[in-house]
C-alpha positions as CSV (number, residue, x, y, z in Angstrom):
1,X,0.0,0.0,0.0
2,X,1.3,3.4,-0.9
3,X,2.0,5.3,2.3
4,X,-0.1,8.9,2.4
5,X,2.2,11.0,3.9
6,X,0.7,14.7,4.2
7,X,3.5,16.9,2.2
8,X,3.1,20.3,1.5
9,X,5.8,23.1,1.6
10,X,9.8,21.0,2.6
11,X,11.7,24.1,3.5
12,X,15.5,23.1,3.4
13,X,18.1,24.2,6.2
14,X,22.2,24.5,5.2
15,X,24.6,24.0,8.4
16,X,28.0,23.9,7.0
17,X,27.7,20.8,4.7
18,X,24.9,19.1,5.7
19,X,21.6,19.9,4.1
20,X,18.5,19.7,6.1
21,X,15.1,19.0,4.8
22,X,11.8,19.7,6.8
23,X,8.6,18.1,5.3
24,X,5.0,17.5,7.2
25,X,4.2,13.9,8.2
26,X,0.6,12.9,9.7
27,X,0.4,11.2,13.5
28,X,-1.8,9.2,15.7
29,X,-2.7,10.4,19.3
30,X,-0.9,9.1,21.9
31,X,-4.4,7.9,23.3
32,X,-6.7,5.3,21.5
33,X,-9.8,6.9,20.2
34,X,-10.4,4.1,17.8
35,X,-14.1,4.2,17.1
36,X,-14.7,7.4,19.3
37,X,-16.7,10.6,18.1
38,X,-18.7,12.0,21.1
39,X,-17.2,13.2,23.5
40,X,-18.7,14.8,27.1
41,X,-15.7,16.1,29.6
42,X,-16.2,15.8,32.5
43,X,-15.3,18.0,35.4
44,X,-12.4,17.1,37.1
45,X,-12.0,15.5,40.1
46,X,-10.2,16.6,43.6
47,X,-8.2,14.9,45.6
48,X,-8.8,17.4,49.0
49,X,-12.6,19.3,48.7
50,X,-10.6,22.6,49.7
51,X,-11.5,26.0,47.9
52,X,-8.1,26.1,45.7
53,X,-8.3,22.3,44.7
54,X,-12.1,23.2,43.5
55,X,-10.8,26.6,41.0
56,X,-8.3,24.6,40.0
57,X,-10.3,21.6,38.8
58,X,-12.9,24.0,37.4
59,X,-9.7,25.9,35.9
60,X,-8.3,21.9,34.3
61,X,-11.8,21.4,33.4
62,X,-11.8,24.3,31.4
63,X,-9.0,24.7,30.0
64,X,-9.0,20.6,28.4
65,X,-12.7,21.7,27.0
66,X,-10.8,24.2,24.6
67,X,-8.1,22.2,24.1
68,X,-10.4,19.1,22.5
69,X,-13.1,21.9,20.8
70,X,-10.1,23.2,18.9
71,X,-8.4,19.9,17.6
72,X,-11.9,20.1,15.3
73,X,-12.4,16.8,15.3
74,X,-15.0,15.3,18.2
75,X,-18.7,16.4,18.4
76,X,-18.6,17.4,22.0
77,X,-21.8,16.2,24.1
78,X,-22.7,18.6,27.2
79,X,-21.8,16.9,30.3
80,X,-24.5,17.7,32.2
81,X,-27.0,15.8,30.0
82,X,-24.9,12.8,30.3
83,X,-24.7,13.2,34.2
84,X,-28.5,13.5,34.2
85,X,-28.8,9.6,32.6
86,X,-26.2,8.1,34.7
87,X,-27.9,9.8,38.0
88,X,-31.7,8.1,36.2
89,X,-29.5,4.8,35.6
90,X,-29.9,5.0,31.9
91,X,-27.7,4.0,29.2
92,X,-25.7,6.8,28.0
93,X,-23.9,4.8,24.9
94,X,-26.7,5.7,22.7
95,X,-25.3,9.7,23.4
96,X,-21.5,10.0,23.5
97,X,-18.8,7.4,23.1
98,X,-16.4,8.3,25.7
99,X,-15.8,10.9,28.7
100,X,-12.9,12.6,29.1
101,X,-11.8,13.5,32.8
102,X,-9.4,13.1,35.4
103,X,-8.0,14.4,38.8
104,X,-6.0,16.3,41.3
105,X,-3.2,13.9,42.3
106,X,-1.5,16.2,44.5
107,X,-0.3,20.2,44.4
108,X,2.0,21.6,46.7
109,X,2.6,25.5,47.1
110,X,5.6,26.8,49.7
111,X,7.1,30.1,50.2
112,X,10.4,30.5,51.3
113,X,13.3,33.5,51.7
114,X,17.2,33.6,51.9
115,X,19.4,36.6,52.5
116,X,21.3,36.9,48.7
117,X,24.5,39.7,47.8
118,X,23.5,41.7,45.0
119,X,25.3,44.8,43.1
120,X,23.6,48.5,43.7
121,X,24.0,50.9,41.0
122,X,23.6,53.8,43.3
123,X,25.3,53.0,46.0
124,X,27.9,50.8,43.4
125,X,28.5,48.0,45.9
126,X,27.6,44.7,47.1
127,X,24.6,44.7,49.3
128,X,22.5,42.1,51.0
129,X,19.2,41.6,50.2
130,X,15.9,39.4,51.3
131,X,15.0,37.4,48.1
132,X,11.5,35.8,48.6
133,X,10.4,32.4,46.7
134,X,7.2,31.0,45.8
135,X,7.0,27.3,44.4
136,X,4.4,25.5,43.0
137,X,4.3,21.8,42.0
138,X,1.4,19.9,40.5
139,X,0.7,16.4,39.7
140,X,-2.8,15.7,37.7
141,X,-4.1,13.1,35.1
142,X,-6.8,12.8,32.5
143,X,-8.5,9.9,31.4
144,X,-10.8,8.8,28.7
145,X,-13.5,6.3,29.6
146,X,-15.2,4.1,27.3
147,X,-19.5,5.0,27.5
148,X,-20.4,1.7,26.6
149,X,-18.9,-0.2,29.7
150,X,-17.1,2.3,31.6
151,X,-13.8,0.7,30.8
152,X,-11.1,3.1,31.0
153,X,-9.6,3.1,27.4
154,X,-6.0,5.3,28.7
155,X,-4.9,7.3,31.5
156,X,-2.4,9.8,31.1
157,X,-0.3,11.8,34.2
158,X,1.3,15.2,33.8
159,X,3.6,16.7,37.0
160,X,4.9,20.0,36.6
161,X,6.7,22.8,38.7
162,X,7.0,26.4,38.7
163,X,8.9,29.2,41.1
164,X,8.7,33.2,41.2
165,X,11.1,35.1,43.1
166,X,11.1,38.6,43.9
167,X,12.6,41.1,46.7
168,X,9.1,41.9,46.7
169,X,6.6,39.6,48.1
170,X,3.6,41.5,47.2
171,X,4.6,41.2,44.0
172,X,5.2,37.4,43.5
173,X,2.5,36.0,41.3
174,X,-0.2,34.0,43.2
175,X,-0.2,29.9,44.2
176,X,-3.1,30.2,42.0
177,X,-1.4,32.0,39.5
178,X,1.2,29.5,39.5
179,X,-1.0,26.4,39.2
180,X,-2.8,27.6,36.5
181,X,0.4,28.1,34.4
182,X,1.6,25.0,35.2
183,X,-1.6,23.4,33.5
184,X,-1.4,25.5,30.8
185,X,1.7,23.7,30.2
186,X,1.0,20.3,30.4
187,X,-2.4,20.6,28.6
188,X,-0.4,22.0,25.5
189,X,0.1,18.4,24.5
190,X,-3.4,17.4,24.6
191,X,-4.0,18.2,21.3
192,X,-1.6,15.5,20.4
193,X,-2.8,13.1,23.1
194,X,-6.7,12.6,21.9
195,X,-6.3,13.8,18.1
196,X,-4.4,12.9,14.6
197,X,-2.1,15.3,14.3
198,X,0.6,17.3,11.9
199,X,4.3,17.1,12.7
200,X,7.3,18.5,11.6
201,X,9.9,16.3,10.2
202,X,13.6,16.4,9.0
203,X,15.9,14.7,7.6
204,X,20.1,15.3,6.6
205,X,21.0,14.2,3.5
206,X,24.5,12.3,3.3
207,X,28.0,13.8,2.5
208,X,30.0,11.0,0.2
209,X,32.9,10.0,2.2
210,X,34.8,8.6,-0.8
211,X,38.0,9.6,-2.5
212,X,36.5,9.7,-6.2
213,X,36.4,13.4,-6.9
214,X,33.7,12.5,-9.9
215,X,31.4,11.2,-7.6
216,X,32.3,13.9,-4.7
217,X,31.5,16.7,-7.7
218,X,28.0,14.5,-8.9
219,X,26.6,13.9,-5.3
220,X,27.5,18.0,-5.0
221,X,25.3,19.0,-8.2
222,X,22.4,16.8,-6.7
223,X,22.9,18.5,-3.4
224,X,22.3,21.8,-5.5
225,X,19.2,19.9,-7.4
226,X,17.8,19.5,-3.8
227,X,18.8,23.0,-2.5
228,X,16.6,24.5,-5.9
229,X,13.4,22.1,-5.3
230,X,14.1,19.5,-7.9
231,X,13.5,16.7,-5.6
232,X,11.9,13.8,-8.6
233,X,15.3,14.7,-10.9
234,X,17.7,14.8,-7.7
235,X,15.9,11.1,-6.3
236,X,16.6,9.5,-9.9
237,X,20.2,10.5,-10.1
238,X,21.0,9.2,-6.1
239,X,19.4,6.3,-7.4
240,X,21.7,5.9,-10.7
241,X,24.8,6.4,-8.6
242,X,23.7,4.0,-6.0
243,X,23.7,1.7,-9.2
244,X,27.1,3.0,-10.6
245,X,28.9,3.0,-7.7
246,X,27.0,1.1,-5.0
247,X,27.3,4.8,-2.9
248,X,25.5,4.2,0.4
249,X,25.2,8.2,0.5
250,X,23.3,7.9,-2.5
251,X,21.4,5.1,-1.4
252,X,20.5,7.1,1.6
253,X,19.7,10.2,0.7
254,X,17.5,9.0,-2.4
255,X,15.7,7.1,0.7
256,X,15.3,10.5,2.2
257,X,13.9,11.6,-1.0
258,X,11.6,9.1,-1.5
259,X,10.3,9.8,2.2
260,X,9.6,13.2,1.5
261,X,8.1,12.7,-1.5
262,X,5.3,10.8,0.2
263,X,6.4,7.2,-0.2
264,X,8.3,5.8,2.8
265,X,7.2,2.3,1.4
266,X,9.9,2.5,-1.2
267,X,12.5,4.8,1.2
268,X,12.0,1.3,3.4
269,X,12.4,-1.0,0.8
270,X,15.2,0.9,-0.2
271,X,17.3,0.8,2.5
272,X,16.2,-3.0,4.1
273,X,18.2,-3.4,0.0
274,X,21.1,-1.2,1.7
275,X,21.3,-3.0,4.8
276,X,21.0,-6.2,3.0
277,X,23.6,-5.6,0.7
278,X,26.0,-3.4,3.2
279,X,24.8,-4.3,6.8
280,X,25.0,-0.8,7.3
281,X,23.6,0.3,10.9
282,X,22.5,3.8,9.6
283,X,20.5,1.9,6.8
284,X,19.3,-0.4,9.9
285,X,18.1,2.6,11.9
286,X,16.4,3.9,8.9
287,X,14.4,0.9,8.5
288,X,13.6,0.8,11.8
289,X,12.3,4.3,11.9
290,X,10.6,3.9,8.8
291,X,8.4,0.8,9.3
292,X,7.8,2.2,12.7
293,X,6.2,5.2,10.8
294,X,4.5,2.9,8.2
295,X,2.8,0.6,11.1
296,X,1.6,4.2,12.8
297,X,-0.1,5.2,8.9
298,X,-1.9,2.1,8.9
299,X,-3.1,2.7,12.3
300,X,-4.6,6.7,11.0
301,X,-5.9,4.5,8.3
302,X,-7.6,2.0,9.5
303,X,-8.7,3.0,12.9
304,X,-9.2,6.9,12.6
305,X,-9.6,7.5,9.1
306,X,-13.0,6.5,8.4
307,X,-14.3,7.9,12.0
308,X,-12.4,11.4,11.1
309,X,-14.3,11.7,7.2
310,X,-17.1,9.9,7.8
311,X,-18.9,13.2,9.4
312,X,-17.2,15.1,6.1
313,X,-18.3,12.2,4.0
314,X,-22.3,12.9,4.8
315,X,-22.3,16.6,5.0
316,X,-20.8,16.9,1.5
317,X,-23.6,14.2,0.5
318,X,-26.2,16.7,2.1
319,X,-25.4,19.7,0.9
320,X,-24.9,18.2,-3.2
321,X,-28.3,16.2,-2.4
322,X,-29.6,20.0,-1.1
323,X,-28.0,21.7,-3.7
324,X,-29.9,20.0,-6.3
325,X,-33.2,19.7,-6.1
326,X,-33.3,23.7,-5.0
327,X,-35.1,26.3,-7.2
328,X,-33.6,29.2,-8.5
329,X,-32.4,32.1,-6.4
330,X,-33.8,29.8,-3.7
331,X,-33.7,31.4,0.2
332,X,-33.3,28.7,2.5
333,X,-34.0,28.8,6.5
334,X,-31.8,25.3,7.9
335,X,-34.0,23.6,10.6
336,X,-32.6,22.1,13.5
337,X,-35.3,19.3,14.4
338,X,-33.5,16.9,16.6
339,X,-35.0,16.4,19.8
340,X,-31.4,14.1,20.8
341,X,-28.0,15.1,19.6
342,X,-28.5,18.4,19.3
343,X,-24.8,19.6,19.4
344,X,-23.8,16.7,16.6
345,X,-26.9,18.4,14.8
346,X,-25.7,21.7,14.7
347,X,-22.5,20.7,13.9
348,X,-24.0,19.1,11.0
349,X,-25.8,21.9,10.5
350,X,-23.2,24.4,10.5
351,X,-21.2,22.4,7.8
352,X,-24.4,22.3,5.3
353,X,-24.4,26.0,6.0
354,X,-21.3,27.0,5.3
355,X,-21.1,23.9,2.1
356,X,-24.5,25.7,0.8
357,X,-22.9,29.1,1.2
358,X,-19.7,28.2,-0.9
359,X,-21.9,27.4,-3.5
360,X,-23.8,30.3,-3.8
361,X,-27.1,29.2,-2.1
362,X,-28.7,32.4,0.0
363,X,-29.1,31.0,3.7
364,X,-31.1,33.1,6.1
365,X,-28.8,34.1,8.8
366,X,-29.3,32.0,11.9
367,X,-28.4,34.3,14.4
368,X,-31.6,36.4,14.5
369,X,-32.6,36.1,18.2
370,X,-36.4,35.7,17.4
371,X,-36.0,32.8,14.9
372,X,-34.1,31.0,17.2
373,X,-36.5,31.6,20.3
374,X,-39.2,30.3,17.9
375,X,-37.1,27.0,16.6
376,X,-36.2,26.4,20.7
377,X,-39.9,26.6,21.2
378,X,-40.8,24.4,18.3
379,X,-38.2,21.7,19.8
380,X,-39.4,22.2,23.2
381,X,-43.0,21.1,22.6
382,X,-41.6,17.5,20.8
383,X,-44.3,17.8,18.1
384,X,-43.9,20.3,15.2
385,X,-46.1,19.9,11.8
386,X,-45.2,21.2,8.6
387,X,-47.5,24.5,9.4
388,X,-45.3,25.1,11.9
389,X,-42.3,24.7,9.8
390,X,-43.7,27.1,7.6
391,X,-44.4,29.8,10.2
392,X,-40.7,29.5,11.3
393,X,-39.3,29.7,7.2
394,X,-41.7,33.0,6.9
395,X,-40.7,34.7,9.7
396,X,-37.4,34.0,8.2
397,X,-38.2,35.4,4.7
398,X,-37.3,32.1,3.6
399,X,-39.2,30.9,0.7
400,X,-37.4,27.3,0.7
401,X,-36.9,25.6,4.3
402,X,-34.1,22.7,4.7
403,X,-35.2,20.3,7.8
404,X,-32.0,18.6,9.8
405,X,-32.1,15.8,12.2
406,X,-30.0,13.3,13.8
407,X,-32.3,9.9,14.2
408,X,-30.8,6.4,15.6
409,X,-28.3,4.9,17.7
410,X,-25.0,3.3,17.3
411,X,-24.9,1.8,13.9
412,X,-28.2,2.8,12.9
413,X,-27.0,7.1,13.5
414,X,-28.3,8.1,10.3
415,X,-29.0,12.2,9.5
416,X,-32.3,13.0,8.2
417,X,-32.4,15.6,5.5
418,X,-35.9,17.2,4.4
419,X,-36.2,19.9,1.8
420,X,-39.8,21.8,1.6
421,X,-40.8,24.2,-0.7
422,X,-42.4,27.3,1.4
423,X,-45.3,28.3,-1.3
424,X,-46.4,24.9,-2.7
425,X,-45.9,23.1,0.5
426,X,-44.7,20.1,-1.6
427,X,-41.6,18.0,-0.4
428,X,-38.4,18.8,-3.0
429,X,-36.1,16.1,-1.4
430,X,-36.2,13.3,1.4
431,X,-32.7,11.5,2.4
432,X,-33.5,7.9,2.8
433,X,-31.9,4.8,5.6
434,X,-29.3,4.8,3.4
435,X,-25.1,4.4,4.5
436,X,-24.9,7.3,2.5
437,X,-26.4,9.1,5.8
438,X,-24.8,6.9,8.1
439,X,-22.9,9.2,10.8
């Protein structure tokens, strides 16, 4: 299988003789969220009920619900709705897939003082003066828990320390202050931790060690090739000189090439041929490396890629299946009618929107405060007829009204599409139980 490595702009880096190229690779979270695309968070936990522990979970809490909104790539599920079915015993499988949480292991804040010597530009001597110290250490994990059984899927702990010193103690920053930094910190990786994500390789392409000025001077032009962009011309000739004159150098760096050009399966067959043929270690390590990063691509594909496009995959499906059965200079009003899911629905909802938009299609701007007290209402009461619908698409100035809803559980999550015609109160379009519409 042809690896897909993500490659957009290699920017190349010259340190005496070395040349450095930087390319963009694609790579699974540290946790295993295989199968997962609801997620609740829930507040954090503390180890000691006092009134700091509490901010600070609130502040954790917080701070990890931005973190996972912008990685772009879960429908998160409020956690008080979830809470609400556990505390009724009720499944809550059938509305998110896993919770993401964790706890206060232990935080520790101290201040402390010592006499230091210090210069004084006034007085232009040595002086003695109080320096006061405040340190804060925190240890915390997060965990995400499987909905279905309440298994926990991974556990991950972050420790962290931080210390201020001033002459000034009224100006130290407070314990508070500190913890929160610290978390700030540690919760930079989350991204990483729960979601795919884009990293920043490089690589140093070879110097021939040989004698053979002729190949010195080739493997020097290719360098240039490399240096100018021409990476397809620059991999054929490392390959021809590997064949000429069995370089390793060559060998290497065309593996490099090959790498940055998106196929590692032939930079690895490449150099298990090296290794084979020269029982090189660097050709050893570069296997190594290499099928390490090929095992990690089958993983993105296989167990992320079709839960990361499969949301994609319907809402482009909507909006062409939207798109054409509407009338000319149609004004549409989008119609959030599920009475479950609602934040996957407006999430679908938003990507019609904005799919529609990009095409053209006039959509009535959803943030007008009275439509959307009159849609709330409509949900509220569980029963709304087409007259109703129609009232809502009026107000709107809509003359074409686009209904949205999530319907189903686990396999059978399917969205429900229904396009109605304002004047001739005629359905245009109704999506069917089709995979098509499987989410």
């Amino acid at each position: 299988m042809k690896n897909k490595m993500l490659f957009t702009l290699t920017l190349l880096v010259f340190a005496g003789c070395g040349t450095t190229v930087s390319f963009q690779v694609e790579r699974a979270p540290k946790m295993n969220i295989e199968g997962i695309q609801r997620i609740a968070v829930v507040p954090f936990e503390t180890g000691s009920n006092t009134v700091l522990q509490r901010e600070l979970a609130q502040f954790i809490t917080a701070t990890a619900t931005s973190k996972i909104r912008a990685v772009n790539y879960f429908t998160l599920v409020d956690h008080r709705g979830i809470e609400r079915l556990q505390r009724n015993n009720e499944r809550i499988d059938n509305h998110v897939d896993a919770l993401f949480t964790g706890q206060i292991i232990s935080m520790r804040t101290s201040d402390t003082s010592r006499v230091v010597e210090r210069y004084d530009r006034e007085l232009k001597q040595n002086i003695n003066v109080t320096l006061y110290i405040r340190e804060a250490e925190l240890v915390f994990n997060y965990r995400l828990i499987r909905a279905r059984d309440g298994s926990i899927i991974d556990v991950i702990t972050r420790d962290g320390k931080k210390q201020v010193s001033d002459e000034s103690v009224a100006v130290l920053e407070s314990s508070s202050q500190l913890f929160e930094a610290i978390v700030a910190d540690k919760l930079s990786y989350l991204a990483r931790d729960v979601a795919p994500y884009t990293a920043v390789e490089t690589r140093t392409l070879m110097d021939e060690k040989s004698r053979d000025k002729e190949l010195k001077n080739r493997m020097k032009d290719i360098r240039n090739q490399v240096k100018d962009g021409n990476y397809r011309p620059a991999l054929s000739m490392y390959l021809l000189i590997y064949t000429q004159y069995g370089s390793f150098a060559a060998a290497y760096n065309a593996a490099v090439l090959h790498e940055v050009l998106g196929d590692a399966v032939a930079a690895a067959a490449l150099m298990e041929r090296c290794y084979n043929e020269t029982g090189n270690p660097a050709a050893f390590s570069a296997l190594a490396r290499l099928n390490r990063y090929l095992r990690e691509q089958d993983i993105l594909a296989t167990e992320y890629g079709d839960t990361r496009n499969q949301r994609d995959k319907v809402i482009a499906h909507a909006i062409d299946e939207i798109h054409g059965v509407l009338p000319r200079d149609a004004k549409l009003w989008i119609f959030n009618n599920s009475a479950d899911e609602k934040d996957l629905a407006n999430t679908l909802v938003d990507g019609i929107t904005s799919g529609l938009m990009r095409n053209g299609v006039i959509v009535v701007d959803r943030e007008n405060s009275n439509l959307i007290q009159a849609e709330q209402r409509f949900q509220m009461s569980g029963s709304v007829s087409d007259d109703d619908f129609v009232s809502i698409a009026n107000a709107a100035g809509a003359d074409t009204l686009v209904i949205v809803a999530v319907t189903g559980t686990s396999s059978l999550r399917r969205l429900q599409v229904r396009v109605l015609n304002i004047g001739r109160r005629i359905n245009l379009f109704q999506s069917d139980a089709g995979d098509n519409w499987k989410l």
